[in-house]
PASEBA-1860 file (N, C-alpha, C; in nm, 3 decimals):
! residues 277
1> XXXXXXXX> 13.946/10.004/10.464/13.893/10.114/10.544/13.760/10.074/10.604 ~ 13.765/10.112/10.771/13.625/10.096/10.818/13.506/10.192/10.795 ~ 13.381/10.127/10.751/13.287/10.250/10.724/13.171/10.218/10.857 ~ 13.124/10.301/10.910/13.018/10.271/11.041/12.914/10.434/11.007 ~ 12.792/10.410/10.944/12.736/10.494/10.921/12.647/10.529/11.085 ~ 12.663/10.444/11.130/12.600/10.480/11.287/12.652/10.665/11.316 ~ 12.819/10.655/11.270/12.883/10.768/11.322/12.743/10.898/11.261 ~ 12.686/10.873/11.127/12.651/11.015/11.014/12.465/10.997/11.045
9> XXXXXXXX> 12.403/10.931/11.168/12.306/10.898/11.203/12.182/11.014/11.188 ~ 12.229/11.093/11.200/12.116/11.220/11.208/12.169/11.328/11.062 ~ 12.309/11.326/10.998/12.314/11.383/10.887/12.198/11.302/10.852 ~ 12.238/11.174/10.797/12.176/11.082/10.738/11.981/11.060/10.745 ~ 11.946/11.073/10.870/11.822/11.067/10.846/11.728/11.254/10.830 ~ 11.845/11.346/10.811/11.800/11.461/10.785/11.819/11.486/10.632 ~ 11.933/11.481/10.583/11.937/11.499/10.449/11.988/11.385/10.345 ~ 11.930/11.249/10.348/11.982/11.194/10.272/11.761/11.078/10.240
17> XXXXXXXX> 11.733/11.188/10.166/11.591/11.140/10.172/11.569/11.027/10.095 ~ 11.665/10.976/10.027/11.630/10.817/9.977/11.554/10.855/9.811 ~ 11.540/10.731/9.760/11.456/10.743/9.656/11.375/10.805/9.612 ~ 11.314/10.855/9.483/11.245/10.990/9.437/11.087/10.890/9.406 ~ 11.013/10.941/9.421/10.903/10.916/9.386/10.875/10.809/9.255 ~ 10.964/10.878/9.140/10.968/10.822/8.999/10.984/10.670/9.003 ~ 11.084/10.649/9.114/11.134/10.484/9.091/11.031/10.415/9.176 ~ 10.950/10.418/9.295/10.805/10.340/9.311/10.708/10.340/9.230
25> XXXXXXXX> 10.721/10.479/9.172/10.591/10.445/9.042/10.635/10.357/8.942 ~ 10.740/10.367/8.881/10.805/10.227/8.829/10.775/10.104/8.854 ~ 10.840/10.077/8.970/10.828/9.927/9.039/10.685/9.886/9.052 ~ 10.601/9.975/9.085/10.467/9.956/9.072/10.389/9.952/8.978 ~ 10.411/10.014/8.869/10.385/10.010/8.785/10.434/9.905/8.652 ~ 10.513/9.867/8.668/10.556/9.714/8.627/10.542/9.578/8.688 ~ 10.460/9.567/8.816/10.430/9.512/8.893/10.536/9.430/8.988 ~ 10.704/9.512/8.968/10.830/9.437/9.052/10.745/9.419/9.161
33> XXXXXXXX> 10.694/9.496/9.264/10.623/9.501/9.371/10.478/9.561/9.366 ~ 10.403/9.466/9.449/10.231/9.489/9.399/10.189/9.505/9.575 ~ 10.094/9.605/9.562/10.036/9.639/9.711/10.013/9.507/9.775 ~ 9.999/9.543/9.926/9.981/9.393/9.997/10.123/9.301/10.009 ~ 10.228/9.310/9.899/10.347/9.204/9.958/10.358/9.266/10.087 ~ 10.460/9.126/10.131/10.525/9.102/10.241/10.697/9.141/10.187 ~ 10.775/9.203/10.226/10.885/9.294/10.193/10.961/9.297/10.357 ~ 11.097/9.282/10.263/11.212/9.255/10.348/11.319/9.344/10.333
41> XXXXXXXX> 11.331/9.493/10.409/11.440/9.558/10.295/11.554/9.561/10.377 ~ 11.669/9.464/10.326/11.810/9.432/10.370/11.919/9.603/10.366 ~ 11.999/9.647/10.477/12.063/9.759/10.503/11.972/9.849/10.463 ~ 11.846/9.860/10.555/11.751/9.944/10.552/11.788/10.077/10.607 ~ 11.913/10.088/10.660/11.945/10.258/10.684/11.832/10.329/10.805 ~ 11.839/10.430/10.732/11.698/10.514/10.812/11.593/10.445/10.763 ~ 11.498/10.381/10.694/11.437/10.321/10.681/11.357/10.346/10.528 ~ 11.459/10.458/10.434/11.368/10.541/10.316/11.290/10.435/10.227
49> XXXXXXXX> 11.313/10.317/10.170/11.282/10.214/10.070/11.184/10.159/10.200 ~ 11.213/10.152/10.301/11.100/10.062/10.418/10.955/10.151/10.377 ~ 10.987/10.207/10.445/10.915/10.361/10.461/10.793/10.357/10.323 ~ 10.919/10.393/10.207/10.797/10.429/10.104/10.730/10.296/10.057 ~ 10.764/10.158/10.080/10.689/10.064/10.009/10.544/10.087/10.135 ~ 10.593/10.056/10.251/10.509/10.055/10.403/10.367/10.171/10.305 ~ 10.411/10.320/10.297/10.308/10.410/10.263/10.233/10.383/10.111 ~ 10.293/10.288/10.042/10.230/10.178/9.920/10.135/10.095/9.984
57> XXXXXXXX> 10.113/10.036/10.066/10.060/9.932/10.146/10.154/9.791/10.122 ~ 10.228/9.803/10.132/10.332/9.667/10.145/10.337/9.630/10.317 ~ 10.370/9.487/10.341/10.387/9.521/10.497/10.569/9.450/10.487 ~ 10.596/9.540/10.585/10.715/9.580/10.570/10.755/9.547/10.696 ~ 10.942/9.460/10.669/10.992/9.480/10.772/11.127/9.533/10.735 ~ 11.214/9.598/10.806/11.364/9.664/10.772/11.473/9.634/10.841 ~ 11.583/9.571/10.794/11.683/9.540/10.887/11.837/9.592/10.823 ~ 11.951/9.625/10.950/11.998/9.697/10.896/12.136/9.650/11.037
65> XXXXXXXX> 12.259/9.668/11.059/12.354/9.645/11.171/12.398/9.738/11.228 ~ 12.320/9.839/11.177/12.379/10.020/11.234/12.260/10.085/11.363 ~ 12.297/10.009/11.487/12.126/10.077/11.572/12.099/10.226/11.557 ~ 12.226/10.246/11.544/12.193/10.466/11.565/12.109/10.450/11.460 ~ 12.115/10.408/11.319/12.039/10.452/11.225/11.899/10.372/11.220 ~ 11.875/10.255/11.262/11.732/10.187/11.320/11.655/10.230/11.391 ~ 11.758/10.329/11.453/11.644/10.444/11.577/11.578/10.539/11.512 ~ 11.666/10.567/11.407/11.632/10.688/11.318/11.541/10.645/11.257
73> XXXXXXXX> 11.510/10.523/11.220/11.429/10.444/11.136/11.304/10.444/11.177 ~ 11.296/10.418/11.328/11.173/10.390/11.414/11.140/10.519/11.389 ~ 11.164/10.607/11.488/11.117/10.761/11.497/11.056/10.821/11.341 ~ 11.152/10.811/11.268/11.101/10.881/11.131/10.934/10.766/11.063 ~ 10.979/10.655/11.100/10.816/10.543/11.040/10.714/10.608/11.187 ~ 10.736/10.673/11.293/10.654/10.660/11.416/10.581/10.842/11.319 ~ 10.662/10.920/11.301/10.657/11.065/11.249/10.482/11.064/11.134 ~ 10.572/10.962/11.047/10.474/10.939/10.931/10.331/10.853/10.948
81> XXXXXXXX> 10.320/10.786/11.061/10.210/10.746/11.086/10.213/10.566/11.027 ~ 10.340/10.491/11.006/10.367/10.379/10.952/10.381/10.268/11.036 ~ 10.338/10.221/11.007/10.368/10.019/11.088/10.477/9.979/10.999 ~ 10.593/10.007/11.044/10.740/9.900/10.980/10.837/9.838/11.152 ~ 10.844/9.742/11.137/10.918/9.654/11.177/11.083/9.662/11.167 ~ 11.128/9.726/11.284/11.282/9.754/11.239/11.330/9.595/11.324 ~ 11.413/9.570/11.284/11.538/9.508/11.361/11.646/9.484/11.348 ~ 11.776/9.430/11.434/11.884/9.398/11.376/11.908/9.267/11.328
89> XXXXXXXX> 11.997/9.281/11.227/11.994/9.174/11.142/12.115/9.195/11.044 ~ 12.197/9.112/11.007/12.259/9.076/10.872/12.258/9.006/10.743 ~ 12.264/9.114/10.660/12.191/9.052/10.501/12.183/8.917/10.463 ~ 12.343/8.824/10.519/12.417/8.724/10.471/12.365/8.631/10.575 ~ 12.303/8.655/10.667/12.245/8.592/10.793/12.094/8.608/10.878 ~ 12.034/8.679/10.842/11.897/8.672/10.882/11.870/8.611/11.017 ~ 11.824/8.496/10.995/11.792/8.416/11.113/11.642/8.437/11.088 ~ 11.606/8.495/10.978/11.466/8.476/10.966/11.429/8.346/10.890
97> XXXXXXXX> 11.280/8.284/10.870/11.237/8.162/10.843/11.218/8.168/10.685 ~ 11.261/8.021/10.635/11.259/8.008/10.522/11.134/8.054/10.454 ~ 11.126/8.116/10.313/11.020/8.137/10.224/10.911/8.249/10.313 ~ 10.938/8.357/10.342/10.886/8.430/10.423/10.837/8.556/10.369 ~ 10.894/8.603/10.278/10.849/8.753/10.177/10.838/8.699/10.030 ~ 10.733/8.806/9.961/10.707/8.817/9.846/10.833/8.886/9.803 ~ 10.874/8.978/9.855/10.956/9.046/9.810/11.083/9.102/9.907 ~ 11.232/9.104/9.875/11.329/9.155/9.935/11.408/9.235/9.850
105> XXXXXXXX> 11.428/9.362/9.900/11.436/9.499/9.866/11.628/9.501/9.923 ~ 11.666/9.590/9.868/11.801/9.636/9.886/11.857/9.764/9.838 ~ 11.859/9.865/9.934/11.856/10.020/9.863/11.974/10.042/9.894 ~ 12.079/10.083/9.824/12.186/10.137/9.815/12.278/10.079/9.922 ~ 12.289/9.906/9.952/12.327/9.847/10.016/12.440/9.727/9.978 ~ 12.358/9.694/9.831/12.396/9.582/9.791/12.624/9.518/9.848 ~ 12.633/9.667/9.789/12.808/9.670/9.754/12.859/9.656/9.880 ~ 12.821/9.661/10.007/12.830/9.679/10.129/12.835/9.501/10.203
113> XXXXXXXX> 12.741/9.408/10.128/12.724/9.305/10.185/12.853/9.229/10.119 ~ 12.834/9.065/10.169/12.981/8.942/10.082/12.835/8.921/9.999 ~ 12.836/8.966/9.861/12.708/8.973/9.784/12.700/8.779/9.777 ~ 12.773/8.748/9.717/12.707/8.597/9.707/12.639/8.516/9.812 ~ 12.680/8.540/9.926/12.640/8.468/10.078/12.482/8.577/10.053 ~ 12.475/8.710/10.030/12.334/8.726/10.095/12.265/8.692/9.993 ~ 12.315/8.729/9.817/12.220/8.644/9.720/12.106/8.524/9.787 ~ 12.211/8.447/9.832/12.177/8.303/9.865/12.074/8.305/10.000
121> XXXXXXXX> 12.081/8.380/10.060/12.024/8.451/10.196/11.870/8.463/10.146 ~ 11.875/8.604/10.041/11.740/8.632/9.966/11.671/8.527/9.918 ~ 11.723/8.439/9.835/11.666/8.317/9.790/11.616/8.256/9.876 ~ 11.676/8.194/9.954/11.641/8.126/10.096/11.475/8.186/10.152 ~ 11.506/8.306/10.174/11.370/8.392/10.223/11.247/8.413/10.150 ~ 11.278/8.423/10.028/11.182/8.445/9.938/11.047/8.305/9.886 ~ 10.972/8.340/9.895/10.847/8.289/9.848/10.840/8.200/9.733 ~ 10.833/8.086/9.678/10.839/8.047/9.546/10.745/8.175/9.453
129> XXXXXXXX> 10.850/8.206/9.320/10.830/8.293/9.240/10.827/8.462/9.311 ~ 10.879/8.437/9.421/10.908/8.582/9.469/11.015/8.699/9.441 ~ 10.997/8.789/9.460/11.137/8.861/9.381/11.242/8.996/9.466 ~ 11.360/8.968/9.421/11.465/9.012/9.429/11.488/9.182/9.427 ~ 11.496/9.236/9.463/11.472/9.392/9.398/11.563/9.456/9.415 ~ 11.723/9.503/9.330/11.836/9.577/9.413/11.814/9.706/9.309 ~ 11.849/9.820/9.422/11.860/9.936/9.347/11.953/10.053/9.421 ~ 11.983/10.149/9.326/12.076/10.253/9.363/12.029/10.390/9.324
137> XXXXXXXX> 12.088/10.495/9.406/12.043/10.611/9.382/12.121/10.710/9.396 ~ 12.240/10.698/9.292/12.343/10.778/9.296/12.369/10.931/9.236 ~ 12.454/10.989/9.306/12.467/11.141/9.215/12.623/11.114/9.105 ~ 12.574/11.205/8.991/12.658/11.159/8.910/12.738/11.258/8.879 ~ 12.892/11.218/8.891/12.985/11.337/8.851/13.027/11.324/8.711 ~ 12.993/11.452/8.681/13.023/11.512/8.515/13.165/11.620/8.533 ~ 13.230/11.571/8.419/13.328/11.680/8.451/13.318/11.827/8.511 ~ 13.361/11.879/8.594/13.353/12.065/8.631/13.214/12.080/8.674
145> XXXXXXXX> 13.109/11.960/8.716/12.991/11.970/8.786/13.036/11.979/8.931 ~ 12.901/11.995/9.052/12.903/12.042/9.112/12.968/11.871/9.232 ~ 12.893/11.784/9.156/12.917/11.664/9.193/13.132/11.593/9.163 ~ 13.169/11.642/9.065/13.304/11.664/9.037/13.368/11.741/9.101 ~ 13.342/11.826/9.160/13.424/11.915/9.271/13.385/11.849/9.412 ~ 13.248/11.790/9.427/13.248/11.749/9.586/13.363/11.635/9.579 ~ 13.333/11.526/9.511/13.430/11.423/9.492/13.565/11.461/9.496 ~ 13.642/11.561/9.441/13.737/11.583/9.419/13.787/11.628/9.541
153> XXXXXXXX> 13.684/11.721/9.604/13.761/11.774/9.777/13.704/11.640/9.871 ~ 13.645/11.533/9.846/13.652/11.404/9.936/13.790/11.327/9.905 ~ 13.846/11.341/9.744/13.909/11.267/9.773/14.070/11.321/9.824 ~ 14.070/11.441/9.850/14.187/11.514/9.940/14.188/11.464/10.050 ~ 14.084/11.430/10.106/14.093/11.386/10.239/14.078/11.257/10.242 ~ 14.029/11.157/10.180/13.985/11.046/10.155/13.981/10.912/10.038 ~ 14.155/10.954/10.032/14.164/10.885/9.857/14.153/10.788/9.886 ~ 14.179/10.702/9.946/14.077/10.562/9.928/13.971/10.549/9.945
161> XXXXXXXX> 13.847/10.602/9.971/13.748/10.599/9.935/13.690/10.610/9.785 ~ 13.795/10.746/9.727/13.788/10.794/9.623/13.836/10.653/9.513 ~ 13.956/10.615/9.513/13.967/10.453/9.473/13.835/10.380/9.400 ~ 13.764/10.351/9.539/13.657/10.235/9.527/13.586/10.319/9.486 ~ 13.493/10.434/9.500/13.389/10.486/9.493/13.379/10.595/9.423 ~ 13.462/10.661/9.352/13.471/10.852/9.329/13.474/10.767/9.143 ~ 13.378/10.884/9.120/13.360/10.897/8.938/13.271/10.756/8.871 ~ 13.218/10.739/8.973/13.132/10.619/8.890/13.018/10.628/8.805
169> XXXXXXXX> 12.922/10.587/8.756/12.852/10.600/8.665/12.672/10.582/8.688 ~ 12.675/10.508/8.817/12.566/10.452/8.903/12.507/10.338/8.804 ~ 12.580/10.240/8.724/12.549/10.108/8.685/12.632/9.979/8.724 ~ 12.571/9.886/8.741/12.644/9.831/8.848/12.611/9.638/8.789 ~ 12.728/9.612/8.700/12.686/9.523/8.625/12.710/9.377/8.713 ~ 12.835/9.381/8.768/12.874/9.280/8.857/12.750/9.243/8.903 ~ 12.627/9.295/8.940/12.492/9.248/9.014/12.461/9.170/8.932 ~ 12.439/9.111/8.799/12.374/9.087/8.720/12.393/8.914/8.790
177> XXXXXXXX> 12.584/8.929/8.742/12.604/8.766/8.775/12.607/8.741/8.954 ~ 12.602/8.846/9.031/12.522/8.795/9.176/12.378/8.690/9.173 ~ 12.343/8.766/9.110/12.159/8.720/9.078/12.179/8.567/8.991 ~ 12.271/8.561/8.914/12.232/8.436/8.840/12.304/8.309/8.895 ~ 12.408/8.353/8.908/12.480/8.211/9.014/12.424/8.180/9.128 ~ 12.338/8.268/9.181/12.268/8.275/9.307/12.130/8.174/9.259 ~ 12.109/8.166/9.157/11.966/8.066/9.146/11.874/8.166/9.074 ~ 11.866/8.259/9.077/11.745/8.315/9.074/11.730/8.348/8.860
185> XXXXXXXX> 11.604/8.352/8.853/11.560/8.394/8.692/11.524/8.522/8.640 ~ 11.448/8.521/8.532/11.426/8.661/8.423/11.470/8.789/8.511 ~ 11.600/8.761/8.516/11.676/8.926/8.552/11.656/9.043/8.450 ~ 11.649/9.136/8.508/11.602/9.208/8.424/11.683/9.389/8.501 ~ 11.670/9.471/8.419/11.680/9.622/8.483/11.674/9.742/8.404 ~ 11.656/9.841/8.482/11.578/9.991/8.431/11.678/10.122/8.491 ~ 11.703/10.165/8.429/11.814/10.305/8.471/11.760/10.433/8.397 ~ 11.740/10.561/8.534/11.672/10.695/8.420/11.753/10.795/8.510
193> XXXXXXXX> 11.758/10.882/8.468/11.849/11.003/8.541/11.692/11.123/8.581 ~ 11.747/11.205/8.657/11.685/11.285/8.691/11.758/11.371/8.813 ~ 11.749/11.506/8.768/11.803/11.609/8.902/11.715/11.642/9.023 ~ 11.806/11.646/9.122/11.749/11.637/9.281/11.825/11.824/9.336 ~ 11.691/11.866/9.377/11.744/12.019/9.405/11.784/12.005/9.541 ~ 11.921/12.077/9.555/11.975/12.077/9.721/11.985/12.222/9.710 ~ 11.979/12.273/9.836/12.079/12.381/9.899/12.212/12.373/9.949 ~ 12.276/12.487/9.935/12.438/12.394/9.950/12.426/12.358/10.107
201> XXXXXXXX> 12.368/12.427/10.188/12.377/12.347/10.341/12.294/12.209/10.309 ~ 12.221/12.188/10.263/12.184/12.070/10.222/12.233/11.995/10.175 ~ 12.337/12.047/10.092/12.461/11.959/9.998/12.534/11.914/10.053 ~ 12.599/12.006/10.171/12.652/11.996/10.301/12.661/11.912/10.358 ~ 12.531/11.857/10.405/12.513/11.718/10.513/12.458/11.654/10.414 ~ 12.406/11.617/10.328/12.417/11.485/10.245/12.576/11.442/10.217 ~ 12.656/11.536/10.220/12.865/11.472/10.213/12.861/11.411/10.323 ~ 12.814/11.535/10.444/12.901/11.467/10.546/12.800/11.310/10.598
209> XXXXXXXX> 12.696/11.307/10.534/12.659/11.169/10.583/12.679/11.066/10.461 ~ 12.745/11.082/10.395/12.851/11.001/10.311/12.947/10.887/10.354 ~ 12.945/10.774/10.268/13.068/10.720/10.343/13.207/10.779/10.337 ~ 13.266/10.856/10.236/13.319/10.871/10.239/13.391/11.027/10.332 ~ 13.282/11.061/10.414/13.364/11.148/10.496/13.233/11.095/10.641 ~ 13.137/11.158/10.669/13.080/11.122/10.805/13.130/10.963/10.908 ~ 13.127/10.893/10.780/13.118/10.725/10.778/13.226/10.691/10.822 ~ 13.374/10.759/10.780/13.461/10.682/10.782/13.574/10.820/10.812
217> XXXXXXXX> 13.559/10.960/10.814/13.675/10.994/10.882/13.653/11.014/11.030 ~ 13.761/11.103/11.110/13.758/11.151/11.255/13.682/11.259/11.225 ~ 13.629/11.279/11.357/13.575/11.399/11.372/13.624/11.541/11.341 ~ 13.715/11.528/11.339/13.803/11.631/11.334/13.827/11.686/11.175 ~ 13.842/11.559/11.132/13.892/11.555/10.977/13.731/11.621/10.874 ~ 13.626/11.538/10.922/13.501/11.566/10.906/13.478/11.728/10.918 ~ 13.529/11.783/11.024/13.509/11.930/11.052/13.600/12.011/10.924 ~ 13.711/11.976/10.921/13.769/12.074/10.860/13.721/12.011/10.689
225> XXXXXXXX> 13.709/11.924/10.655/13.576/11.873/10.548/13.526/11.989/10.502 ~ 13.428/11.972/10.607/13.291/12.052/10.626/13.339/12.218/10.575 ~ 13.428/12.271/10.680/13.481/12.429/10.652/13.499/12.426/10.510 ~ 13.588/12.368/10.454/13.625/12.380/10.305/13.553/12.380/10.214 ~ 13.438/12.278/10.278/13.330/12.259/10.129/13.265/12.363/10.132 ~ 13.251/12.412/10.272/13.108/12.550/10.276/13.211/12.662/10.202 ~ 13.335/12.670/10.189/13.375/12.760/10.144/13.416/12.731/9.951 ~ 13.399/12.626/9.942/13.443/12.621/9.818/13.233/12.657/9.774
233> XXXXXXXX> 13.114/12.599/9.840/13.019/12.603/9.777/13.031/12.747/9.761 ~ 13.055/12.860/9.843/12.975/12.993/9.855/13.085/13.046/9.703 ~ 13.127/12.961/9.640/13.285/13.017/9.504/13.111/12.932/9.426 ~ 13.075/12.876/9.421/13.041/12.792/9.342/13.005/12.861/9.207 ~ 12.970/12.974/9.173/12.938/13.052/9.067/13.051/13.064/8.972 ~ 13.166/13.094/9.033/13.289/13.109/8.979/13.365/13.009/8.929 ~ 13.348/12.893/9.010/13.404/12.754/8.973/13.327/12.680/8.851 ~ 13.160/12.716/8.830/13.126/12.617/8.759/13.135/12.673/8.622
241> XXXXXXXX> 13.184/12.550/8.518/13.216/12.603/8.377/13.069/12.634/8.304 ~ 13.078/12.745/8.219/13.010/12.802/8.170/12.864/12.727/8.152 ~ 12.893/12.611/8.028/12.830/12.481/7.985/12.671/12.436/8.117 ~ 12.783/12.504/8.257/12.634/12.391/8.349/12.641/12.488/8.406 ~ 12.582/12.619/8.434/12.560/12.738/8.492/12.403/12.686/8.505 ~ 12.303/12.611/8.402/12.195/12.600/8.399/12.169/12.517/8.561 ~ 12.272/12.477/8.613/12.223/12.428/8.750/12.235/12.477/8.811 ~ 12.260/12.611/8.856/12.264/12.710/8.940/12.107/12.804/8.932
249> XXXXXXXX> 12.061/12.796/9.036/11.937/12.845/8.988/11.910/12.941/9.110 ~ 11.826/13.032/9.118/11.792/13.101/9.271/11.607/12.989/9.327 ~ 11.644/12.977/9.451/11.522/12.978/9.507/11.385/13.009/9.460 ~ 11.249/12.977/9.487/11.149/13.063/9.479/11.116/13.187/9.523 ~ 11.184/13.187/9.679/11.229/13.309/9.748/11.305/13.406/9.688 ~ 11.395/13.393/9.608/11.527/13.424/9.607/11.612/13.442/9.620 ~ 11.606/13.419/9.783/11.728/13.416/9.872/11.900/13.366/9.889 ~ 11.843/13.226/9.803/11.926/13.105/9.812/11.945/13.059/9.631
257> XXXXXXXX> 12.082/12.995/9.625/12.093/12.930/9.548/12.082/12.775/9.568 ~ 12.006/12.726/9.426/11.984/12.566/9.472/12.058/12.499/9.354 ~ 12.153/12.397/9.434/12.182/12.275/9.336/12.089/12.199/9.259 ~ 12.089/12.214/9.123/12.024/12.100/9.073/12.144/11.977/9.074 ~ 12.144/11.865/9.096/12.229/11.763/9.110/12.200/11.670/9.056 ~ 12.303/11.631/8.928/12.188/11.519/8.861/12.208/11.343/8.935 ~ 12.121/11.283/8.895/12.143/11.125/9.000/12.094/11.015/8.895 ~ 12.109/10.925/8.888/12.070/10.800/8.837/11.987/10.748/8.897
265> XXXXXXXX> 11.894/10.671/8.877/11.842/10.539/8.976/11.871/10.479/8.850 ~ 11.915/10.341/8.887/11.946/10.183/8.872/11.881/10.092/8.924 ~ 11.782/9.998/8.895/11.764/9.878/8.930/11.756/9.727/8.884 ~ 11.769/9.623/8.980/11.807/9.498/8.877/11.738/9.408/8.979 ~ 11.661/9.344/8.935/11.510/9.272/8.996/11.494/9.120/8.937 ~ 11.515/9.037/8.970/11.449/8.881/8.932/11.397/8.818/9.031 ~ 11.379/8.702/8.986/11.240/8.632/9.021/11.306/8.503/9.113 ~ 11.261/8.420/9.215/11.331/8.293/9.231/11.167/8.201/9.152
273> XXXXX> 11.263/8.104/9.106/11.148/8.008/9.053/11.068/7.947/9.115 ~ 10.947/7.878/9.123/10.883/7.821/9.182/10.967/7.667/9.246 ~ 11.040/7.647/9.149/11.090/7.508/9.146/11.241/7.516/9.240 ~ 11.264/7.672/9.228/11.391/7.680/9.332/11.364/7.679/9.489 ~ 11.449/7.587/9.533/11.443/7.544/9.702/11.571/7.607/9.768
END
């Protein structure tokens, strides 16, 4: 199946805000990435991992093969007041100059590239003793959660997607031996959960800028998607089992009900050696 997130360009840079705060204070705080690198973030998307290292003081460039979403990239770094460097580019191919970043970043991209060709790519680019940084930021389906019913009406429309991608766990071990056949050392990684509050129209277009429906169905198919989910969210009281009612919450307003949605971040970070060429 073809996926072209170009199609989910403006879902995507409206409701799909990227990484939570928690996982830069991490990385920073363990020193994966230290203010001042030079940073390379491979399928930079809208630009969210560009973006937040850039407002760290990293200098940053972002590359990505989707222009609709590089535009989105520009505009949203032009919004925030940021100097990032978009261009096009492929993970497995660069064409950028050897030993060039402290650091190369990969946000919710990795599974997308021929991982061993860009392993070898990163290495190539990286700095003696520079480092590797892949991470994910997935929502996690629990049985009769809110995340188990979206999945379940994607994969009506979209069972092969559902195949590769529906019920996973957001750990992602196959990376481990990317990183080590690839050359690189002291691999290492950190995984914490934490819930992300949506509104269901918010819930809404974070699906439809999904691969598995914006990305990769017709328009058409996408629409009637869309109808079903808004109608299965407005049941959502009724559908969810007793046990996780605690994620149903009202607004500050009170107007609205908000998803709490729980998510993982995952990351898996090594080093290339000084001695690796």
């Amino acid at each position: 199946m073809a996926y072209n997130f170009g199609l989910t360009a403006r879902d995507y840079a409206k409701y799909r805000a990227g990484f939570p705060d928690e996982f830069f204070e991490r990385v920073f705080d363990e020193g994966i990435v230290k203010p001042g690198a030079s940073l390379l973030d491979l399928g930079t998307g809208t630009g969210t991992l560009a973006r937040g290292f850039a407002s760290r003081g990293c200098s940053v460039m972002g590359m990505d093969i989707a222009a609709q979403l590089l535009e989105q990239a520009k505009d949203l770094s032009i919004q925030q007041d940021l100097d990032v460097e978009f261009r096009w580019g492929k993970a497995e191919e660069t064409g950028l100059p050897d030993a060039s970043f402290d650091v190369v970043s990969a946000g919710q991209c990795w599974h997308w590239f021929d991982r061993p060709r860009a392993a070898r790519e990163v290495r190539r680019l990286l700095k003696p003793n520079g480092t590797m940084l892949i991470a994910h930021f997935d929502w996690l389906p629990l049985e009769g959660n809110v995340v188990d019913l979206t999945e379940k009406l994607i994969q009506k429309y979209n069972p092969t997607w559902y195949e590769r991608f529906g019920n996973l766990t957001g750990i992602y071990p196959d990376w481990f031996r990317d990183l080590g056949e690839a050359g690189f050392e002291g691999i290492a990684s950190f995984s914490f959960d934490l819930d992300v509050p949506y509104t269901a129209d918010a819930w809404r277009g974070r699906i439809r800028a999904s691969s598995g429906v914006g990305a990769s169905l017709s328009d058409e198919e996408v629409g009637r998607f869309d109808s079903e989910f808004k109608t299965l969210l407005e049941g959502v009281e009724q559908v969810y089992p007793e046990f996780d009612r605690r994620a149903l919450v009202a607004d500050e307003a009170g107007a609205s009900p908000i998803l709490q949605i729980p998510h993982r971040v995952f990351v898996i970070h090594a080093r290339k050696s000084k001695s690796n060429h």
